[in-house]
C-alpha positions as CSV (number, residue, x, y, z in Angstrom):
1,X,70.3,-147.2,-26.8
2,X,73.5,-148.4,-28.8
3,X,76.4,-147.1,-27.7
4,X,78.5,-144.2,-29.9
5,X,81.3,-145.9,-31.9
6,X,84.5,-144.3,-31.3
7,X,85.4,-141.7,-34.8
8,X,89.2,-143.1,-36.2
9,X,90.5,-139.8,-34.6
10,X,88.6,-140.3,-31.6
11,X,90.5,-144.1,-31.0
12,X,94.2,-142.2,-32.2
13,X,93.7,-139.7,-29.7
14,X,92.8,-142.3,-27.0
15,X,95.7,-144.1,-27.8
16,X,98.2,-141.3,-28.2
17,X,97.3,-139.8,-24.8
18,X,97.4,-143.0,-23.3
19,X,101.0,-144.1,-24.6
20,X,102.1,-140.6,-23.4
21,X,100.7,-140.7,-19.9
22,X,102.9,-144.0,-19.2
23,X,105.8,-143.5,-21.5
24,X,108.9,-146.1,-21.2
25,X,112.6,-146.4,-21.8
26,X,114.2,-148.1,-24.3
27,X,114.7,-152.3,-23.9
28,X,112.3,-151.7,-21.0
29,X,108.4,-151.2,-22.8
30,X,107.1,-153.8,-21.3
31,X,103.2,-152.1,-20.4
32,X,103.4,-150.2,-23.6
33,X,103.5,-153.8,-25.6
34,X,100.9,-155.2,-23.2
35,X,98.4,-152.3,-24.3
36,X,99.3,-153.0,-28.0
37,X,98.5,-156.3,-27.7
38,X,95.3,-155.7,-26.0
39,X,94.3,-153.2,-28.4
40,X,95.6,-155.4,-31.5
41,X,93.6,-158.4,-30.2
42,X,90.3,-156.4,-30.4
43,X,90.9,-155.8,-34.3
44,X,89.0,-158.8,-36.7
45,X,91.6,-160.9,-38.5
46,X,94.8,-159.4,-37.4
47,X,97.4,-161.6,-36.5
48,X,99.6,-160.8,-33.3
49,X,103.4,-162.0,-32.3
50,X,105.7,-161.1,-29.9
51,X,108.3,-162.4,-27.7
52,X,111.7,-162.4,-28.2
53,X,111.6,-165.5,-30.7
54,X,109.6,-163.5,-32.5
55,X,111.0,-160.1,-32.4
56,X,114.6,-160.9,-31.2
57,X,114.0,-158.7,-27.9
58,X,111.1,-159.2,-24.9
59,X,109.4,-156.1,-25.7
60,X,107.3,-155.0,-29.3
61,X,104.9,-156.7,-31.3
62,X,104.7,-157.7,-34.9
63,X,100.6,-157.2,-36.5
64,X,99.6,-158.8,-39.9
65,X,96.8,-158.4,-41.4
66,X,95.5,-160.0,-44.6
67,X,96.6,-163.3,-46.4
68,X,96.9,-163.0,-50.2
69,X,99.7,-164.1,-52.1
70,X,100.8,-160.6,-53.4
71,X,103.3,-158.7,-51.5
72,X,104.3,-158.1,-48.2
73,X,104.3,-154.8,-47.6
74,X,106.0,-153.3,-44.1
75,X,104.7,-150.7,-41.6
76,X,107.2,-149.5,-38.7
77,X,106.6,-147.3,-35.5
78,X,108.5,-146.9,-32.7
79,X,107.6,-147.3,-29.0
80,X,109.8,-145.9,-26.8
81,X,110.1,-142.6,-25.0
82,X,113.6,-140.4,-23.5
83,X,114.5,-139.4,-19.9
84,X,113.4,-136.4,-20.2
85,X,111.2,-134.7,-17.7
86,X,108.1,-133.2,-19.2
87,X,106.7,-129.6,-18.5
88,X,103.6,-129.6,-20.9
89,X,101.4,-129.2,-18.4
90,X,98.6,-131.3,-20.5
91,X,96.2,-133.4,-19.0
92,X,97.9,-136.3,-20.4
93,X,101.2,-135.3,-19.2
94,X,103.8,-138.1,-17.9
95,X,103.2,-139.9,-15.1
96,X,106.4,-141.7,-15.2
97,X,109.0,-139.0,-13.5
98,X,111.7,-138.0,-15.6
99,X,110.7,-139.9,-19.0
100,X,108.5,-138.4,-21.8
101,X,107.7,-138.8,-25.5
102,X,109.6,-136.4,-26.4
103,X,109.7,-137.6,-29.9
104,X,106.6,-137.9,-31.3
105,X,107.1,-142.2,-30.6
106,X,103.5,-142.5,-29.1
107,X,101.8,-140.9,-32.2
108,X,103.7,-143.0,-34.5
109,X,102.4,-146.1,-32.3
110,X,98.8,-144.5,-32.2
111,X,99.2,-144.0,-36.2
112,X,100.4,-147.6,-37.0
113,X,97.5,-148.4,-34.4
114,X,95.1,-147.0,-36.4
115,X,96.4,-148.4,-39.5
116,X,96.0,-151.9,-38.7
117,X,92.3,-151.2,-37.7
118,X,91.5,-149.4,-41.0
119,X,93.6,-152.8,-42.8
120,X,91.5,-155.1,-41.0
121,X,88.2,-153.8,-41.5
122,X,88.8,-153.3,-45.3
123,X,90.6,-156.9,-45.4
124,X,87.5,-158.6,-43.4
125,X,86.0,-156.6,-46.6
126,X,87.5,-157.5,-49.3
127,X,90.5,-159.7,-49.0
128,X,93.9,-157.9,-49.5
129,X,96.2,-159.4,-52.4
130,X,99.2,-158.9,-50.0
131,X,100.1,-158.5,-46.7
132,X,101.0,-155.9,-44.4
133,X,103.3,-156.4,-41.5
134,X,103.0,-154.2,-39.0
135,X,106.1,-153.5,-37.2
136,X,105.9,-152.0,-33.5
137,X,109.9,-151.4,-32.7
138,X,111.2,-150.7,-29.3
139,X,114.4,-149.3,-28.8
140,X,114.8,-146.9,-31.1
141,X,116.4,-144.4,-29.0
142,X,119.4,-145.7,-27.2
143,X,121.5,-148.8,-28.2
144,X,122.3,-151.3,-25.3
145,X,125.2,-152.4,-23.6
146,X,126.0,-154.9,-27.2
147,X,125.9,-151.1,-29.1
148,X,122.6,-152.6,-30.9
149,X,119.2,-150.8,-31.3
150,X,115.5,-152.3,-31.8
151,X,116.0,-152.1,-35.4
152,X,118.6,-154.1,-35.2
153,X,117.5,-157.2,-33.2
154,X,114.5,-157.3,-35.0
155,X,116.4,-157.8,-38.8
156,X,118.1,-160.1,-36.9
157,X,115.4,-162.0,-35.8
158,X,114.0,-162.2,-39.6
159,X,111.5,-160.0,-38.8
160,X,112.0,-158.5,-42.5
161,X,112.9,-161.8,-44.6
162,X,109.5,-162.1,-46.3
163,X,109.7,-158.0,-46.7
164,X,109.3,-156.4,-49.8
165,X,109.3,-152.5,-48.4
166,X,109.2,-150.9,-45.7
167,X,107.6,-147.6,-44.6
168,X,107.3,-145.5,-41.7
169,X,106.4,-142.0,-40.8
170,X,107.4,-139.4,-38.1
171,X,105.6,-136.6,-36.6
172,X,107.4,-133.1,-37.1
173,X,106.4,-130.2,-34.4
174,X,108.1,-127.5,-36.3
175,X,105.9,-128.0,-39.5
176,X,102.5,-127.0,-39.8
177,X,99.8,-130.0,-40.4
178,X,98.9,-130.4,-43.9
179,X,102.3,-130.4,-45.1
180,X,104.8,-133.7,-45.2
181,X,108.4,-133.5,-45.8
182,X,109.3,-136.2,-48.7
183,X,112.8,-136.7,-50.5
184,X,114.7,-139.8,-52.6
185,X,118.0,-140.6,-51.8
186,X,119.5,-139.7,-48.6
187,X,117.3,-137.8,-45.5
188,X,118.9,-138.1,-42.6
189,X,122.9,-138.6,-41.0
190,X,124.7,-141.5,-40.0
191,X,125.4,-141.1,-36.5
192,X,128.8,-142.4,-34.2
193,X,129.6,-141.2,-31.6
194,X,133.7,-141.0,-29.5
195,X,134.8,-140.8,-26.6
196,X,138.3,-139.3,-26.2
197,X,140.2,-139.2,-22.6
198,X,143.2,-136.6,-22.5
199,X,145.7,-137.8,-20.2
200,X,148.4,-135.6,-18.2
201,X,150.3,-135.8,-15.3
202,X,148.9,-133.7,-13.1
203,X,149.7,-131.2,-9.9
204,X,149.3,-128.6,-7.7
205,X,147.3,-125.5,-9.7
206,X,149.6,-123.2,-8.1
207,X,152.4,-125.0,-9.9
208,X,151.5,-125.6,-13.8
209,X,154.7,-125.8,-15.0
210,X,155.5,-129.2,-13.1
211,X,152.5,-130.8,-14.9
212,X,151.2,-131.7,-18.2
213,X,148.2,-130.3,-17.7
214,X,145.1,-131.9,-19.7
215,X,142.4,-129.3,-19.0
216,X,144.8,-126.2,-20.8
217,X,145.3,-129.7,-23.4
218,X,141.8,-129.5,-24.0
219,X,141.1,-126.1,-24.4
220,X,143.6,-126.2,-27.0
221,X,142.2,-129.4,-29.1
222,X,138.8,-128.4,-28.6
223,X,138.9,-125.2,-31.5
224,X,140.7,-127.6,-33.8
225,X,137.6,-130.3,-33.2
226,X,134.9,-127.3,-33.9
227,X,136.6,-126.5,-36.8
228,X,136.9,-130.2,-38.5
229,X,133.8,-130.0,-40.9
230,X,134.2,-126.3,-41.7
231,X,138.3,-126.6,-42.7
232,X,138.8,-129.9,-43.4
233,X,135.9,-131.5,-45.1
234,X,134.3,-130.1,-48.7
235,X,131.6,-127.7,-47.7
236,X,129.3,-129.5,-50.0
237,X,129.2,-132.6,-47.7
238,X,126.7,-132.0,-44.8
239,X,128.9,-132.4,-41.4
240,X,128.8,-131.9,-37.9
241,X,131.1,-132.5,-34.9
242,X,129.4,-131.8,-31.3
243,X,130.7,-131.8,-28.1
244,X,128.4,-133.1,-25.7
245,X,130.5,-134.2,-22.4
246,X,134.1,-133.0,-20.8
247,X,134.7,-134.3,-17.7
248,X,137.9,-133.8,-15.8
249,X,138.6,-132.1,-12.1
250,X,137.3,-132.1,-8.6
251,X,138.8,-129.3,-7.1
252,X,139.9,-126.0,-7.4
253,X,143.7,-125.8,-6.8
254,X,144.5,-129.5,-7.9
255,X,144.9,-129.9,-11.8
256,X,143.7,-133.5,-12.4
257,X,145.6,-136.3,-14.8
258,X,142.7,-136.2,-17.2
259,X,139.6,-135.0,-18.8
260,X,137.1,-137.4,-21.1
261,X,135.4,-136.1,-23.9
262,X,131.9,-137.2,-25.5
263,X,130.4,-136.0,-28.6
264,X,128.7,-137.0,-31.9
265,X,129.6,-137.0,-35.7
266,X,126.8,-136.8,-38.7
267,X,127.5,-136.9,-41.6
268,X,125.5,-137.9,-44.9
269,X,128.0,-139.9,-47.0
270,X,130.1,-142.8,-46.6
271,X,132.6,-140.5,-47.8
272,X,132.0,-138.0,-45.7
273,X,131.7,-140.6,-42.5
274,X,135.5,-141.8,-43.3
275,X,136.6,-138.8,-44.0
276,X,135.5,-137.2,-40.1
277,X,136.6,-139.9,-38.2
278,X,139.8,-139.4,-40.5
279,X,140.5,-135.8,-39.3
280,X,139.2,-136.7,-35.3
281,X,141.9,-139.2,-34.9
282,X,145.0,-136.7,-36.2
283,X,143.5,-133.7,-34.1
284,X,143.2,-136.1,-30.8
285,X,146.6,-137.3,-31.4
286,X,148.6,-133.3,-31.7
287,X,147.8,-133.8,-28.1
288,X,151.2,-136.1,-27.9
289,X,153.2,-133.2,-28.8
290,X,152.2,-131.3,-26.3
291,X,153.5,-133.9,-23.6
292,X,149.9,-135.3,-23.0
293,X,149.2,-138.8,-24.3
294,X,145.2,-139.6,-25.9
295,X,143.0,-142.6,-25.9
296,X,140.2,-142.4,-28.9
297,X,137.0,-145.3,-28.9
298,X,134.3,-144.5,-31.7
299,X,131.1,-146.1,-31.9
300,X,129.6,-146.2,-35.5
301,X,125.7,-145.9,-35.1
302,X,123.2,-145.8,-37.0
303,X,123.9,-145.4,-41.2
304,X,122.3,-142.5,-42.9
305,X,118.2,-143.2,-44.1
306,X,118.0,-143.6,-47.7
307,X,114.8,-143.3,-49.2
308,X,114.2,-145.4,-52.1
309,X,113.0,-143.4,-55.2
310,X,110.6,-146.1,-56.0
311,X,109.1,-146.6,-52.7
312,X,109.5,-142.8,-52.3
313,X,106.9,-142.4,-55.4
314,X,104.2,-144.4,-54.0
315,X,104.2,-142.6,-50.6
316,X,103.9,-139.2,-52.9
317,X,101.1,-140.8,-54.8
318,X,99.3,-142.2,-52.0
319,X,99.0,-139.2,-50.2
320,X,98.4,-136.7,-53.6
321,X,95.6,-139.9,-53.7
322,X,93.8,-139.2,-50.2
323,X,95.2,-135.2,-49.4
324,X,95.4,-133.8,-52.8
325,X,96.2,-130.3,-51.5
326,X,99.2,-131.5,-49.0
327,X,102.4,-129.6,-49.7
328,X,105.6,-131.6,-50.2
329,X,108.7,-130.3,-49.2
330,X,111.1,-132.1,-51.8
331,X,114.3,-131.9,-48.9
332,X,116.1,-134.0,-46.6
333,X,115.3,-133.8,-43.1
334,X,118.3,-132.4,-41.2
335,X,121.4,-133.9,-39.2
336,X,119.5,-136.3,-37.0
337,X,119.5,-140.0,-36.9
338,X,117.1,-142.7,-37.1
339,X,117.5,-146.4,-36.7
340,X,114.7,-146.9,-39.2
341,X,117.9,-146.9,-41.8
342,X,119.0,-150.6,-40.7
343,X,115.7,-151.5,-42.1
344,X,116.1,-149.7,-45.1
345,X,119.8,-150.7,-45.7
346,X,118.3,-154.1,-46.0
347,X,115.4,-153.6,-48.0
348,X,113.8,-150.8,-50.2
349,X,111.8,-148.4,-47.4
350,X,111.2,-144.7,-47.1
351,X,110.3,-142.5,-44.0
352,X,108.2,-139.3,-44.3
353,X,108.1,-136.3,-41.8
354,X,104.4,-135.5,-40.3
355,X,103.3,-131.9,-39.9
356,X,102.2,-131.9,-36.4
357,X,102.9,-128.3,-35.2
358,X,100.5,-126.9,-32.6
359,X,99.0,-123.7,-33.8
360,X,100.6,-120.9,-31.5
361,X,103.4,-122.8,-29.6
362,X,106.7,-123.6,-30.7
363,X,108.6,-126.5,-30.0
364,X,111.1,-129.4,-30.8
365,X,112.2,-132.9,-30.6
366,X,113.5,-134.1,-27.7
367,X,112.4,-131.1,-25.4
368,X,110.4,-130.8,-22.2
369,X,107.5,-128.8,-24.2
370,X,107.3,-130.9,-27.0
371,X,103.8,-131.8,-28.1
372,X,102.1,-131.9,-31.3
373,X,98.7,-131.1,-33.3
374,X,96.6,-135.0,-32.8
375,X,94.6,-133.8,-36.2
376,X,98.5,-135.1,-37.8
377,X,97.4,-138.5,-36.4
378,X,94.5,-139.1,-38.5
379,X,96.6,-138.0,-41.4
380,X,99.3,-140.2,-41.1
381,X,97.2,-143.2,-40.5
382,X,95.3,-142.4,-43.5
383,X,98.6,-142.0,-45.4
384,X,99.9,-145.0,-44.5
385,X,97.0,-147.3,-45.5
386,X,97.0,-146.0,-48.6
387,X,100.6,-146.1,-49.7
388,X,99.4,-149.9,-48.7
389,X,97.1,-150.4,-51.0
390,X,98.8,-148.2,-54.1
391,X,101.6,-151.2,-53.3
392,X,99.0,-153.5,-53.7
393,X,97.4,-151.8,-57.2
394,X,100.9,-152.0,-58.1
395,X,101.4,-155.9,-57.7
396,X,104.9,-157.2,-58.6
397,X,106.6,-154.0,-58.4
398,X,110.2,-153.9,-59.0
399,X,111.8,-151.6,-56.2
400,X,114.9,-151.0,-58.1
401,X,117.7,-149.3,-56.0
């Protein structure tokens, strides 16, 4: 008696759970591109590179599948997990102590996964007219010491020079399966990041008066921070200014001769992004008149995702093509970040949010109880093939801008 062949949803499943049981950091997902491969080089007519020729880093994989002249269309997901330590309780749950996929990465692998099996079997077919370059990124999470992400190294390393698009999707716990979110133009923030260091003199805490004291500093600067992209930036720019560090003291009656700060920026618009940094440098520096002196470093991250209209409209018609009754939600997709936007900053792409919410539990990104709804998985695969082969239908398609 023949064995049962594994259902598509079956295989995402098994994948998923297995990618979350043995999640990895960023720049170190070295078993989680071993058990791509493996399961890449099981699929007929798929080609598989790696390495850091390759990809421009020792970890992810690049999959192709098919050979025809038309274009080349590009799939992304991203492998890596956060230190996070998970409290799901699931059977699948981490076994790696204090790191989790806390966002959704090992369903976008599973989902990409899937996609290059459903590609392959329909290229081995009936040839496709393009191909389709499928795009397993590590390091989406965390830049490295060089302030670069996976994205990054991998345009670097020409992974997207024979590109025409790029699309990728990401699971959303907060919004009930069956529904996507889906907007043009601009979806998520760019992201930087400063760190500030308030510097005083000093002293005995019995004896304020002979010091410049930077904690009492701080507690003055830090209402003028909170209040940057309510007072001084147009309320019809999207802003915000987070503190996420401040660091300063050891002991109870010395006052120390600093305090760091740490926080983030998001903003949507160039503008916007000048602007912020603008008003953070002449609110650190009113520190000086108060007989403290300031040291400022900002990091600009990642840009804010644009979503190409063009692309944009195939991703809506592909999935009105295969889930007629989804509901679009025509809106951006909050004040996070993604590094997905190097790709698209170099060529025309789009990202789409995933209903994944659990029936009857509530949860976020990046938090201990995340987990999501694994009927999303079969969805998104299903929507990503698709939007492949409308691109195809549509040979020669100008992106425009």
């Amino acid at each position: 008696m023949s064995e049962k062949k594994a259902t598509v949803q079956e295989e995402l499943s098994r994948w998923r759970r297995h990618l979350h049981r043995y999640p990895e950091l960023s720049f170190k997902e070295f078993e989680t591109t071993k058990f791509i491969i493996e399961e890449l080089k099981q699929m007929p007519g798929v080609k598989v590179e790696f390495g850091r020729e390759k990809i421009g880093l020792s970890t992810g994989v690049i999959a192709t599948v098919g050979e025809g002249d038309g274009p080349v269309i590009g799939l992304r997901a991203d492998i890596d997990a956060l230190p996070i330590k998970e409290t799901t309780n699931v059977s699948y749950q981490s076994c790696h102590e204090g790191v989790m996929h806390a966002c959704g990465h090992d369903g976008h692998t599973a989902m990409l996964l899937g996609a290059v099996q459903v590609l392959a079997t329909i290229n081995q077919q009936t040839p496709l007219s393009g191909k389709v370059k499928c795009i397993f990124q590590p390091a989406e999470e965390t830049e490295d010491d060089h302030g670069k992400s996976g994205a990054q190294y991998m345009i670097e390393a020409g992974v997207l020079s024979d590109v025409e698009a790029v699309v990728a999707l990401h699971l959303d716990p907060e919004l009930s399966v069956g529904k996507v979110k889906l907007c043009e133009g601009l979806a998520m923030a760019n992201v930087d990041t400063f760190t500030a260091i308030i510097r005083g003199t000093g002293g005995h805490g019995a004896y304020p008066d002979q010091t410049a004291d930077p904690i009492w500093l701080t507690s003055i600067l830090l209402p003028t921070l909170y209040s940057l992209c309510n007072r001084r930036l147009s309320p019809l720019e999207p802003s915000v200014l987070s503190i996420g560090m401040i660091k300063g003291g050891a002991q109870t009656n010395v006052i120390p001769d600093s305090v760091k700060l740490k926080g983030t920026m998001r903003t949507y618009s160039e503008e916007a992004r000048q602007q912020l940094e603008k008003e953070l440098r002449t609110a650190i520096a009113t520190v000086d008149s108060l007989g403290g002196t300031t040291e400022l470093h900002v990091h600009k991250g990642e840009p804010a995702l644009y979503n190409n209209p063009a692309v944009t409209s195939i991703l809506r018609e592909a999935i009105k093509h295969r889930y007629p009754t989804t509901k679009c939600l025509n809106k951006p997709y909050g004040m996070g970040g993604e590094d997905f936007s190097h790709m698209t900053k170099q060529i025309p792409g789009a990202m789409l949010f995933l209903g994944a919410k659990k029936v009857d539990k509530i949860c976020h990104l990046h938090q201990p109880t995340f987990d999501i709804d694994e009927r999303a998985l079969e969805i998104g695969t299903q929507i990503l093939v698709h939007t492949v082969l409308t691109s195809f239908a549509k040979g020669g398609l100008s992106y425009g801008t």
